[in-house]
C-alpha positions in Angstrom: -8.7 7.8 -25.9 -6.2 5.4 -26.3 -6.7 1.3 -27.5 -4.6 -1.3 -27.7 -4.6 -4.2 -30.1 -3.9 -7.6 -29.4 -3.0 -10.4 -32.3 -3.1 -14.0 -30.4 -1.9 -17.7 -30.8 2.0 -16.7 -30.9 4.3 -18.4 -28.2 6.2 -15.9 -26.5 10.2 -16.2 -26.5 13.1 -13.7 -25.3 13.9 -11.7 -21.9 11.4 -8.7 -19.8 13.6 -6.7 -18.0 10.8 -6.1 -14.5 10.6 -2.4 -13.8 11.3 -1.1 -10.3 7.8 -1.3 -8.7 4.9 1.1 -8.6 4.2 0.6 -4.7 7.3 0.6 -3.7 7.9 3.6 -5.2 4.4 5.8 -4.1 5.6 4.5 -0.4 9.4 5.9 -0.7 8.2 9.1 -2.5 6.3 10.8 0.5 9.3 9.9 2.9 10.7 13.0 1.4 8.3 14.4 3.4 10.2 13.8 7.1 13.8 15.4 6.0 15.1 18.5 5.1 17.7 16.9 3.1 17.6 15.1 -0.5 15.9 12.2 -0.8 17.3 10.0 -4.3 15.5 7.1 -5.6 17.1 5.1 -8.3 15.5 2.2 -10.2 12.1 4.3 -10.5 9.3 3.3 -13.0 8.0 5.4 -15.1 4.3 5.6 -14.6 1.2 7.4 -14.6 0.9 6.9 -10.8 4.1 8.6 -10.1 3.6 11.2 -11.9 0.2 11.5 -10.0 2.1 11.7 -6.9 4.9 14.4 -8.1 2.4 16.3 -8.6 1.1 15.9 -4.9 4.0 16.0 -3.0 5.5 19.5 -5.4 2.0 21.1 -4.3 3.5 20.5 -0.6 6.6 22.4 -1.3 8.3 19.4 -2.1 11.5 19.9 -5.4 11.0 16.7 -7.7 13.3 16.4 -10.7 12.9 13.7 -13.3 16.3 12.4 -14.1 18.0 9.4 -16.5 14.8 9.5 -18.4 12.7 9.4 -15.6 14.8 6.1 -13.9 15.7 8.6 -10.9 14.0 10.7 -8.9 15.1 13.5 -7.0 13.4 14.9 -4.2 14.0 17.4 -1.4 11.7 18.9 0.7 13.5 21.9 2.5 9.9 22.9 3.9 6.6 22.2 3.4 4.7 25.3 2.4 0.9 24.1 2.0 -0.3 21.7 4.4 -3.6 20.3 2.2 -3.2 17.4 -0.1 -6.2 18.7 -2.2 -9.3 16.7 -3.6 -8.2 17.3 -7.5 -4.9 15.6 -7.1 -5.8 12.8 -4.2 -8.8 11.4 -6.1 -7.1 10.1 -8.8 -4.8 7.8 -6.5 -5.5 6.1 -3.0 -1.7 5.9 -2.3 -2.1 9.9 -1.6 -3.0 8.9 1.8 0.6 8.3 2.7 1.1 11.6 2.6 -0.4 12.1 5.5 1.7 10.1 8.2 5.0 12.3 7.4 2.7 16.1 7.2 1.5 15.0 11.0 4.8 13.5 12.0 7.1 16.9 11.0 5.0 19.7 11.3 2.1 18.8 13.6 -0.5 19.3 11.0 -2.0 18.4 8.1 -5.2 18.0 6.0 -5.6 15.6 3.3 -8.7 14.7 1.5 -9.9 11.3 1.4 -8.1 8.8 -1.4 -9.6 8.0 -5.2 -7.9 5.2 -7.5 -9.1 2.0 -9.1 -13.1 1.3 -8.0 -12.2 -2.3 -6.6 -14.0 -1.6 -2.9 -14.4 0.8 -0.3 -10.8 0.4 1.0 -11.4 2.5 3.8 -8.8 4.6 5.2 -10.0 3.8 8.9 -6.6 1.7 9.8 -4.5 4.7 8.9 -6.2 7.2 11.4 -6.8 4.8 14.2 -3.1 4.1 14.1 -2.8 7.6 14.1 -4.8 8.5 16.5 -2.7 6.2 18.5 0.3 8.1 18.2 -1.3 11.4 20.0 -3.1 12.8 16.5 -6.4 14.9 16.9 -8.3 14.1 13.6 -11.5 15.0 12.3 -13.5 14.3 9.1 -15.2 17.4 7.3 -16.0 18.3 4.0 -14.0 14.9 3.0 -11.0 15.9 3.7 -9.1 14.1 7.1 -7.7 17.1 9.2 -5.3 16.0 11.6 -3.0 18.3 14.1 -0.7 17.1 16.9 0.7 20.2 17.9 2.8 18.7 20.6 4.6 16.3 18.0 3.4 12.3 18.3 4.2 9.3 20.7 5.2 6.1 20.6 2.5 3.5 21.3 1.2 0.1 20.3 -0.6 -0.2 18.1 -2.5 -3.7 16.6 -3.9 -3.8 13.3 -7.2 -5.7 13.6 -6.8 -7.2 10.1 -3.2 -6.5 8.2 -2.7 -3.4 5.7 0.0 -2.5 4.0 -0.9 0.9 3.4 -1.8 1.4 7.3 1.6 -0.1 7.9 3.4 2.4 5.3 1.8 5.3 6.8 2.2 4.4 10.6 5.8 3.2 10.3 7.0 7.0 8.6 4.5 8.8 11.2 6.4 6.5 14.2 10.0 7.3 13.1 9.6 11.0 13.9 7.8 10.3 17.0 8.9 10.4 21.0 9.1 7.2 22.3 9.0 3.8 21.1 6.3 2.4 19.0 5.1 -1.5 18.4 3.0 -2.3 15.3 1.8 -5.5 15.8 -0.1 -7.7 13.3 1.6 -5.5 10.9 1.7 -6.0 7.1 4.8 -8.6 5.7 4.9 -7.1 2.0 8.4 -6.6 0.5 7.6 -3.1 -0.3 7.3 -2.4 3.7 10.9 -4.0 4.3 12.1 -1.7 1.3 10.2 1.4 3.0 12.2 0.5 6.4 15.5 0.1 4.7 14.8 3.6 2.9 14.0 5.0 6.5 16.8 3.3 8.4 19.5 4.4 5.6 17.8 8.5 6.4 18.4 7.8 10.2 15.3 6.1 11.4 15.6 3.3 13.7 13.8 0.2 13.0 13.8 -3.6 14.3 11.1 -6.0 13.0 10.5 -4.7 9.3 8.9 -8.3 6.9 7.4 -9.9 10.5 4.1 -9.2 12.0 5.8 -7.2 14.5 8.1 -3.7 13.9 9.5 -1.6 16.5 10.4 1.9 15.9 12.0 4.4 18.5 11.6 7.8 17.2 14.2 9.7 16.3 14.6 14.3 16.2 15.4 14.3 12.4 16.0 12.1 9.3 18.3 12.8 6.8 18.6 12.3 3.4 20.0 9.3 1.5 20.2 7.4 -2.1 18.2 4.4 -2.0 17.4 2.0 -4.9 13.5 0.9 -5.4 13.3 -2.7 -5.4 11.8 -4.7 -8.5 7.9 -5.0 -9.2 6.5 -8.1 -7.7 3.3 -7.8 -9.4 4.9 -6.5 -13.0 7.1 -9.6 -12.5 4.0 -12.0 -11.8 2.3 -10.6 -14.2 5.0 -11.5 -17.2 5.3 -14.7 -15.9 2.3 -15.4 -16.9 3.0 -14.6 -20.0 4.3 -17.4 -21.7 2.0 -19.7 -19.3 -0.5 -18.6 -21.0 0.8 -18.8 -24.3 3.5 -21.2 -24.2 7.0 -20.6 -25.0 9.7 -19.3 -22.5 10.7 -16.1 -21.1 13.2 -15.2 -18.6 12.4 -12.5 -16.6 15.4 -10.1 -15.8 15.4 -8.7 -12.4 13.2 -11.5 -10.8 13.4 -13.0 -7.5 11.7 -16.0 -6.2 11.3 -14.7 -2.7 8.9 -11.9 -4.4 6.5 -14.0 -6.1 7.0 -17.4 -3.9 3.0 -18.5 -3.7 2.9 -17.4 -7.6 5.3 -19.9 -7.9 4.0 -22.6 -6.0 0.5 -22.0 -7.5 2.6 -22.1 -11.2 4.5 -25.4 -10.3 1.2 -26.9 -9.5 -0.4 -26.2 -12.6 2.7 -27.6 -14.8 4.5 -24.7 -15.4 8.3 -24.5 -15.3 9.8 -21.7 -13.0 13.5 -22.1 -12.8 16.3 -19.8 -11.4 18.6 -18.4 -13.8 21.8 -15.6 -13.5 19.9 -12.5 -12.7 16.2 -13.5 -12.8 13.8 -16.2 -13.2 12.7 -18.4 -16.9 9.4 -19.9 -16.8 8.1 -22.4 -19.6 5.1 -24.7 -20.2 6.4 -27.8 -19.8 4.0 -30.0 -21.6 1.4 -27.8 -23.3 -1.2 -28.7 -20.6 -2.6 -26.3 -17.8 -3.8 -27.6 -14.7 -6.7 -26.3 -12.5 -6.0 -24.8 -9.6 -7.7 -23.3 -6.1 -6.4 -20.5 -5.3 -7.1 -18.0 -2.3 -5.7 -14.2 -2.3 -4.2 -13.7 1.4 -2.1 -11.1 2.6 2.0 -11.7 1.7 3.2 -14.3 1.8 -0.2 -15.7 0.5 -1.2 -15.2 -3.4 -1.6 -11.6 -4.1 -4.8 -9.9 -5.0 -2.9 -8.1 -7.9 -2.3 -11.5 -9.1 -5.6 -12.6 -9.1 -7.0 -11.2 -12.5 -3.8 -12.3 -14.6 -4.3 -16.2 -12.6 -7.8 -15.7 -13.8 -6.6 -15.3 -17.6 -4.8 -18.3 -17.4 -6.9 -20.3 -15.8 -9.7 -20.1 -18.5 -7.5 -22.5 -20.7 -7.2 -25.2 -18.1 -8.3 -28.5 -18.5 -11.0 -29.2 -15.6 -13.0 -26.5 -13.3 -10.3 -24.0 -10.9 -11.8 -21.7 -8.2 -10.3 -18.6 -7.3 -11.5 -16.8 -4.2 -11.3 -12.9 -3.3 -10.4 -12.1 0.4 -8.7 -9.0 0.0 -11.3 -6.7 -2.0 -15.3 -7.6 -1.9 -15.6 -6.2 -5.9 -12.5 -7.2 -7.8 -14.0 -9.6 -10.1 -15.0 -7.0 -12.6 -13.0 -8.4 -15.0 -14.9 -12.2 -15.5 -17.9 -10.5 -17.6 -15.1 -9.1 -20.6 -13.4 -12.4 -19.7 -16.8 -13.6 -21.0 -17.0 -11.9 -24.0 -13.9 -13.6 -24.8 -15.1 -17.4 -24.6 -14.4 -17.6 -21.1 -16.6 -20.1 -18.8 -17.1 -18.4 -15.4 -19.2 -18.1 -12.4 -19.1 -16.0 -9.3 -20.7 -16.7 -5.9 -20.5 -14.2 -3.5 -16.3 -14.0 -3.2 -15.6 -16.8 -5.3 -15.2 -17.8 -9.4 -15.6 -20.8 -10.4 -13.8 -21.0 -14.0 -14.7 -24.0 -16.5 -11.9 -24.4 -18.6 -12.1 -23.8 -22.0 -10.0 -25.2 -25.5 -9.7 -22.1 -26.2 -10.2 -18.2 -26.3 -11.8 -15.9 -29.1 -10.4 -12.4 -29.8 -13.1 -9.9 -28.7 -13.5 -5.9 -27.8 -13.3 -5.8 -24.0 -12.5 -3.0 -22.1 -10.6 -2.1 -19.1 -12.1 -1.4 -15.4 -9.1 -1.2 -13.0 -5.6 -1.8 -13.4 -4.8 -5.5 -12.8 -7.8 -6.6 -14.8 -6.7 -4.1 -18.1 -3.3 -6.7 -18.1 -5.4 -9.6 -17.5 -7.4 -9.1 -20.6 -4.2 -8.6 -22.3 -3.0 -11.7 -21.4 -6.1 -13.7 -22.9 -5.7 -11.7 -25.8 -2.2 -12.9 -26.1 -4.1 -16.7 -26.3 -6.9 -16.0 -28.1 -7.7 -16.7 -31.4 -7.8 -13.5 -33.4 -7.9 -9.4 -32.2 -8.8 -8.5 -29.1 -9.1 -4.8 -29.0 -8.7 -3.2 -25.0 -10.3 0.4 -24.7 -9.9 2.5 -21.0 -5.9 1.4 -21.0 -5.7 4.7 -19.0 -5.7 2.1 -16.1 -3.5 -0.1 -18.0 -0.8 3.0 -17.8 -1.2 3.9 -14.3 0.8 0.5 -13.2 2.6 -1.2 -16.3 5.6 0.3 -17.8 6.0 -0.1 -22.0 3.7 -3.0 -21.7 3.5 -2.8 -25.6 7.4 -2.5 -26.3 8.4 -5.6 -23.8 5.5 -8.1 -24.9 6.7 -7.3 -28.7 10.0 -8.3 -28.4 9.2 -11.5 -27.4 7.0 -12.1 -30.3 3.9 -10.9 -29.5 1.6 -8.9 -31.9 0.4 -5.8 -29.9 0.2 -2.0 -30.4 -1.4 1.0 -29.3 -3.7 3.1 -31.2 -3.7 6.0 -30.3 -6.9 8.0 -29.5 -8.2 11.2 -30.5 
């Protein structure tokens, strides 16, 4: 199994082009699901998830092609031929539930077992097939697998989220634009990636009003069609590098990068002392006076701080000067990460849903290992601090949602490779 190997104490200088982004992407694929016609998505990162999930959707019946070394994919779905998204191929991903809105939305049927990925909570699925059942689907649970029919075809309703989900949203708001009738998602999620899904769906035919507020309206159309549409960059990719030389010191600009994306990122980073300034085409951030400042910082749904920001904060925030507190309101068990943190030199304490980390003069290169995906680049970034090697085993997590982390940290300066397994 693969390591990598981290050198630390290097200020990090140059440009990180941001990959197009990993959610974005495992939203747009399954929309290939509602059209007989192509589907083209340009701007795609190449990652273990979506691989994961062209796997899933070609077990459908769905044609995937790979093209531009992997930057495009192609996908047409002429007809789906196997209607059960099956327990060997779901488990290793919980976005494979978003297969299951466009299944019940064009053919009236479909059974799909129940979602794996990263071990960071329950996150139950319940939103997606109360939403569901809402639009006129007959589900029931056996054998864990979700088995849904609507053999009349869905209908618009409204439907409030009793607390917001993005992947509830997704799901819903593909399963809506195929139904009769207008639907009304209220409380719905804000998240970039659902105004990229919409676009996606409005450019194949759907029609949409609402998509980034609280509230979307779909009226259900007979067919989509296909279209080209471009994924958009990777908020969390693009947080995470921005990190980068905050925690190191040095600058990097950040090709690609938008400050709407990352906008309570930012204001958390401005608060701490760290430079985030527009530039043609991106974003450059810089330490601006070699001091880190503690922070509080809550994860919220967007347009608050993201959860998938909260390890990588974490990594940075063991270097400030005073005591910060970070608390966890999206997932109950994402703080897996603080006892390698410790192993590190780090000063933390968890209570319940919140850390309270003592800033430290500095970090100590240590073997830690990976145990989901955010924390795996967290460690990474201490690493890049830290005095000596730090050695990260389990970077199979790592690769399911970072694109040639080794290749863009090292040409700006830093001292990291893989070694590769046995």
């Amino acid at each position: 199994m693969d390591k990598i190997a981290v050198t630390g104490g290097k200020p990090l200088e140059g440009t990180i082009e941001i990959s197009g982004a990993k959610n974005a992407c495992l939203t747009l694929m399954p929309a290939a699901l509602l059209t007989d016609q192509p589907l083209t998505l340009t701007n795609a990162p190449r990652l273990a998830d979506i691989q994961t999930m062209t796997e899933l959707l070609a077990s459908l019946g769905c044609e995937v092609a790979s093209l531009s070394d992997g930057r495009v994919i192609a996908l047409n779905t002429g007809g789906i031929n196997n209607h059960t998204a099956h327990y060997d191929i779901v488990r290793k991903m919980r976005a494979s539930i978003l297969v299951l809105g466009p299944m019940l939305a064009r053919e009236g049927q479909a059974r799909v077992s129940l979602p794996g990925g990263c071990a960071i909570g329950a996150r139950p699925v319940d939103l997606h097939l109360k939403g569901l059942e809402a639009l006129g689907a007959e589900l029931s649970l056996e054998d864990g697998y979700v088995d849904a029919r609507a053999p009349n075809g869905l209908n618009g309703a409204v439907f409030e989220f009793p607390f917001v989900s993005v992947g509830a949203t997704e799901n819903l708001l593909m399963a809506a634009s195929l139904a009769k009738g207008t639907t009304v998602l209220k409380n719905a999620a804000r998240e970039p990636e659902i105004g990229d899904l919409a676009g996606c769906l409005s450019a194949m035919g759907a029609q949409i009003d609402g998509a980034g507020t609280s509230e979307i309206t779909i009226e259900g159309v007979e067919v989509l069609r296909g279209c080209t549409h471009r994924v958009l960059s990777d908020r969390v990719e693009l947080g995470t590098y921005m990190l980068a030389p905050a925690i190191t010191g040095g600058a990097v600009t950040l090709k690609g990068g938008s400050r709407d994306l990352v906008g309570a990122l930012i204001e958390k980073l401005e608060q701490s002392d760290i430079a985030v300034e527009d530039v043609p085409g991106g974003l450059h951030v810089r330490r601006r006076n070699g001091v880190i400042r503690p922070l509080r910082v809550t994860t919220e749904p967007f347009p608050g701080f993201p959860t998938d920001l909260q390890a990588q904060m974490m990594a940075l925030l063991t270097l400030a000067t005073g005591e910060s507190v970070i608390e966890e309101h999206i997932f109950e068990n994402r703080f897996m990460h603080v006892p390698e943190l410790a192993r590190m030199g780090a000063e933390i304490e968890v209570h319940g849903g919140a850390a309270h980390i003592h800033g430290v003069e500095a970090l100590r290169g240590a073997p830690v290992m990976a145990t989901d995906l955010r924390a795996s680049v967290s460690l990474i970034l201490a690493g890049l601090a830290a005095e000596g090697e730090t050695v990260l085993s389990r970077v199979y997590h790592l690769d399911r949602g970072y694109e040639r982390v080794e290749e863009k940290l090292s040409a700006c300066g830093a001292k990291i490779e893989r070694i590769k397994g046995d």
